[in-house]
C-alpha positions in Angstrom: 131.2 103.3 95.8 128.1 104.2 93.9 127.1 101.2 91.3 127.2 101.6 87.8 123.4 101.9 86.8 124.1 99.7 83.6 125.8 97.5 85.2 122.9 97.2 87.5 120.5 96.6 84.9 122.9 94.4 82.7 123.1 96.3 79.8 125.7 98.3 77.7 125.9 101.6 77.5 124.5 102.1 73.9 121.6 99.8 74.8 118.2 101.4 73.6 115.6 102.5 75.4 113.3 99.6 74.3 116.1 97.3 75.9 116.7 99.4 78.9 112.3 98.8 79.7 112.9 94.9 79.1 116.0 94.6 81.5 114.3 96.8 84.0 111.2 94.9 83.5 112.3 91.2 84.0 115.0 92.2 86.7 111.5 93.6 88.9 109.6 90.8 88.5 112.5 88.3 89.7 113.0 91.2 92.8 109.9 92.9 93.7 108.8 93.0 97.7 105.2 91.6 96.5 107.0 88.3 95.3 110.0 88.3 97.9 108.1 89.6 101.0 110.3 89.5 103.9 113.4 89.7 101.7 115.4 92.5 102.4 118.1 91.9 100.0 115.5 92.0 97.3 114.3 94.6 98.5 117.6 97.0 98.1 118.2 95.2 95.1 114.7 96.5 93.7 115.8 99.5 94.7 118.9 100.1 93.4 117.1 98.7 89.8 114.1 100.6 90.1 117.0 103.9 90.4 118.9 102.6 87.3 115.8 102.2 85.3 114.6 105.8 86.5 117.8 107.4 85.2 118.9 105.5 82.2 115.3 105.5 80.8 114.8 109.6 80.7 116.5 110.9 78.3 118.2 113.9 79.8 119.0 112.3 83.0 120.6 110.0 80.7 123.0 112.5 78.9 124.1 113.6 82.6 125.0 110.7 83.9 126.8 109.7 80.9 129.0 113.0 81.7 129.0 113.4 85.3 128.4 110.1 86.8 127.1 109.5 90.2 127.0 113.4 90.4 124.1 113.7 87.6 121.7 115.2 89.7 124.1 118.6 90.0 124.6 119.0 86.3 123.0 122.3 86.0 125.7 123.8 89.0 128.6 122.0 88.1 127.8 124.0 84.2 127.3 127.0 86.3 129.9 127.0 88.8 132.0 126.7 85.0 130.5 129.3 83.3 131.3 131.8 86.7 134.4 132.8 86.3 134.0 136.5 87.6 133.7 138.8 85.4 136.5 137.8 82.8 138.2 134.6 82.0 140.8 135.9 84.3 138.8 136.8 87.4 138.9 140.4 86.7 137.3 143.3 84.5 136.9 142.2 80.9 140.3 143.2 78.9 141.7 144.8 82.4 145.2 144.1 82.4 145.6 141.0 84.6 142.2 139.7 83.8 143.4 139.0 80.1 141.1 138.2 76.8 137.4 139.9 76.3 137.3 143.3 74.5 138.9 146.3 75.4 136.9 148.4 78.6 136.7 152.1 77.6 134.6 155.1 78.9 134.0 158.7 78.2 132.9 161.2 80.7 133.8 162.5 84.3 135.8 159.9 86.3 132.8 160.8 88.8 130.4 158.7 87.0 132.6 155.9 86.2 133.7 155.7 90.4 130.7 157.1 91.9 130.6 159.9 94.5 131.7 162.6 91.8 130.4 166.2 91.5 127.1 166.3 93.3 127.6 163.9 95.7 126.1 160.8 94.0 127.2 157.6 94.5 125.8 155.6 91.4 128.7 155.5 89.1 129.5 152.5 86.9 132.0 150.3 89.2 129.9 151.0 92.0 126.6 149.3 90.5 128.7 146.8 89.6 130.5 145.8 92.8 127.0 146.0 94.4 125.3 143.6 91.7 128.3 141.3 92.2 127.9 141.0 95.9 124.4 141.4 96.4 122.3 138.7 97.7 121.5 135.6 95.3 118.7 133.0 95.7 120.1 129.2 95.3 120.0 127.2 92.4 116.4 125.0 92.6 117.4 121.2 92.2 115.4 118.3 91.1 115.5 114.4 92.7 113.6 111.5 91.3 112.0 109.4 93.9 110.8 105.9 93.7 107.4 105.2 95.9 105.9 101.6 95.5 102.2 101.6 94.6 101.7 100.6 97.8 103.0 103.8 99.2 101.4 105.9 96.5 98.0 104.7 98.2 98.7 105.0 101.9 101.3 107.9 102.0 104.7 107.6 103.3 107.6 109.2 105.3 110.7 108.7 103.2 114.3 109.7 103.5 116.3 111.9 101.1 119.9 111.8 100.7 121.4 114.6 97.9 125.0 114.9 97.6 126.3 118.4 97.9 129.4 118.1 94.7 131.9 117.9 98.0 131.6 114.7 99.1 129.5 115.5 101.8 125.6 114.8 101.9 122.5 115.6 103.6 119.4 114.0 104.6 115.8 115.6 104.2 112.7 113.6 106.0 109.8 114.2 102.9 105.8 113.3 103.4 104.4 111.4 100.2 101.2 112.3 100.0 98.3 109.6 99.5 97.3 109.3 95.8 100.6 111.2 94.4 101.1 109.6 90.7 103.7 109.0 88.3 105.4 111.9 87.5 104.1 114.4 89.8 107.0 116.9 91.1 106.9 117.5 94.7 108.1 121.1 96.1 110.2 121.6 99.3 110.7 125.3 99.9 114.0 126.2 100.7 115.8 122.8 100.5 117.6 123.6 97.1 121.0 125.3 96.6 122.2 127.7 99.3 122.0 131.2 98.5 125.3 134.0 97.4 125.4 136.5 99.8 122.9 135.3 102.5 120.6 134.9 99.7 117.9 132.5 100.5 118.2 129.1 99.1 116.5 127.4 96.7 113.7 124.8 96.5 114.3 121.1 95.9 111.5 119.4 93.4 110.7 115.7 94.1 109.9 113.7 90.8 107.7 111.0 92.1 108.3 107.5 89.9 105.9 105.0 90.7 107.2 101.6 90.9 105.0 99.1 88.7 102.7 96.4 90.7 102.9 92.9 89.9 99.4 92.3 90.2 97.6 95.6 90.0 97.6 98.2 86.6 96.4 101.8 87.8 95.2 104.8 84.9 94.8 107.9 87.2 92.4 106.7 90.0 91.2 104.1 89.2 93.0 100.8 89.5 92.5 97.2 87.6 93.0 93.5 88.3 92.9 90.7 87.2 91.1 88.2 89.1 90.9 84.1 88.8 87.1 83.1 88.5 86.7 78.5 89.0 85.0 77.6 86.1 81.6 75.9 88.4 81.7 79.9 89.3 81.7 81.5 85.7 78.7 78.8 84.9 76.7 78.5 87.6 77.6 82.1 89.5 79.6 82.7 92.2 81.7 84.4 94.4 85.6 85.1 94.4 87.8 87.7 96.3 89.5 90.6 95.0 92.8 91.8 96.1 93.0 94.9 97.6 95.7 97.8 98.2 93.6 98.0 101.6 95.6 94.6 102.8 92.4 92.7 102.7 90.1 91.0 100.0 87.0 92.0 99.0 84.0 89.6 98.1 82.6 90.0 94.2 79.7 88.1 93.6 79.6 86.7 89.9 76.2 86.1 87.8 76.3 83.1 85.9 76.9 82.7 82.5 80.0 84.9 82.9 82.3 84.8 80.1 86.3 85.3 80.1 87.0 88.6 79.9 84.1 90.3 81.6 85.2 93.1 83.8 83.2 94.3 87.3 83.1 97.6 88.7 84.2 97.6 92.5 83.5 101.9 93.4 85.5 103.5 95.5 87.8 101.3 95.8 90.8 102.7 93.5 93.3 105.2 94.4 92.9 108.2 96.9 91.9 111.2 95.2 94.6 113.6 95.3 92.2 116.6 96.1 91.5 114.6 98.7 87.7 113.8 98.1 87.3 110.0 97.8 88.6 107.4 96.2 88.8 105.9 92.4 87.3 102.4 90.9 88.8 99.3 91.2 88.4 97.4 88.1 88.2 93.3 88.0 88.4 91.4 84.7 87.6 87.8 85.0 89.8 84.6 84.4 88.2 82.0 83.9 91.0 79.2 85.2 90.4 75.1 84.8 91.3 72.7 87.5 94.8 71.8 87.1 95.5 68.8 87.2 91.6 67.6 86.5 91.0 64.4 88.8 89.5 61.7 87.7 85.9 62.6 88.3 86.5 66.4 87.2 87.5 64.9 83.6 84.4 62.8 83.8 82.1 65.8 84.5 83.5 67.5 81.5 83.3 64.6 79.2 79.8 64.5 80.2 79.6 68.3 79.2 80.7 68.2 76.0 78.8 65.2 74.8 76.0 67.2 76.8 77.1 70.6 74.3 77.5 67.9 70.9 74.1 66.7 71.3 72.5 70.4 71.3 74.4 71.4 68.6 73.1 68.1 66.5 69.6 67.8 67.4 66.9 70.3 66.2 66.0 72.7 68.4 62.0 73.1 68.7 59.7 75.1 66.6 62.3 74.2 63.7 61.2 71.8 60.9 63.1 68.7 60.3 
């Protein structure tokens, strides 16, 4: 049975959006892989919040789940398949005896041209072009899936599996390549994987809506990507070095000058996001923390007791060149 997506985020269904975001927000950083590695039941339960939040946060998906449920994703058909009712709301001509409703259907001329193959031989007439536009071959409806990649699979690429519900309790699955460096938002096409076509009509595309799942350590804006990253404070005084986390899997040495304040941020090229054309690579952007020793031992709290007597005395005395 498929969950109820506000019962999966923990919120009623006339919660805002701005309460939707904070559910969805504090439910992934209890259930993310990054913090639960190895934990597969977080990891489906990320999953299925990550999916809730995709849905209940976009305003038209929204409206068509509130209507159709777990079948949401084939709003535009099911209003389609609705809307075809033949040619009349009784399967027939419009006002044509059986068909019933719709305005009366009159013609004036040769009964040649209204059947076809009158007179000069033609076969064009009325009935004809329609029976031929009714039957003729239709292209499939186009459909549209959101898809949730981690971050992590934004930057290598992935293989993932799609599973779209055909409206008749049946569903099939479709193997899709991620490409390396797709972003939030980006709509992937698959040719032909859409609605099947009327009348041997070819079918339709399918359009993937990639949704990038937030990181709990790293922020990205385009290529580029930024961290935070904890700097001793011996380090930020005296210079330094400190390792980075990478998206690579492995840490990457920054050396820091001395004197660095809180705040500072360090340049680290080429080591961002893919490019999506496929031509390198973005920044990675590291903005120091300065972090004190917690707890401070015994001879730490010494050494800054002797600091700040050390920083009292400069400020009192007069520095030279200045008159008393």
């Amino acid at each position: 049975m498929a969950s109820d997506y506000y019962s999966v985020l923990g919120v009623s269904r006339g919660a805002s959006n701005k309460e939707i975001k904070a559910a969805f927000r504090k439910l992934a950083r209890e259930y993310h892989p990054d913090v639960n590695p190895g934990d597969t039941a977080a990891e489906e339960r990320f999953k299925e919040i990550s999916q809730a939040n995709e849905v209940l946060s976009d305003a038209k998906n929204r409206v068509a789940y509130d209507k159709y449920g777990d079948q949401w994703q084939h709003a535009d058909q099911i209003e389609q398949q609705r809307r075809q009712g033949g040619f009349g709301p009784g399967g027939g001509f419009p006002g044509a005896g059986g068909g019933g409703g719709g305005q009366t259907f009159s013609f004036e001329g040769d009964l040649g041209d209204l059947f076809g193959g009158g007179g000069s031989g033609g076969g064009g007439g009325m009935f004809d072009s329609l029976f031929r536009r009714s039957s003729g071959r239709q292209k499939g409806q186009d459909l549209e899936h959101t898809l949730s990649v981690t971050l992590n699979e934004a930057y290598s690429g992935a293989k993932r599996t799609v599973q779209l519900a055909s409206g008749r309790g049946a569903a099939s699955r479709i193997e899709v390549d991620i490409p390396a460096g797709v972003a939030d938002g980006q709509r992937i096409r698959l040719s032909g994987k859409g609605g099947a076509g009327a009348q041997g009509g070819a079918a339709g595309d399918l359009f993937l809506r990639i949704r990038v799942q937030p990181h709990p350590k790293f922020g990205r804006d385009g290529d580029d990507l930024r961290v935070v990253v904890d700097v001793p404070v011996p380090d930020a005084a005296l210079g330094g070095e400190v390792h980075v986390p990478s998206l690579k899997g492995k840490s990457l040495a920054l050396r820091i000058p001395a004197e660095t304040q809180a705040g500072k941020v360090f340049r680290l090229s080429g080591q961002g996001m893919p490019k999506r054309d496929g031509k390198g690579f973005g920044d990675l952007f590291a903005e120091a923390r300065i972090v004190i020793p917690e707890p401070l031992s015994r001879e730490q709290r010494e050494l800054f007791e002797m600091l700040r007597a050390t920083q009292r005395r400069d400020r009192t005395e007069p520095q030279r060149g200045e008159e008393d």
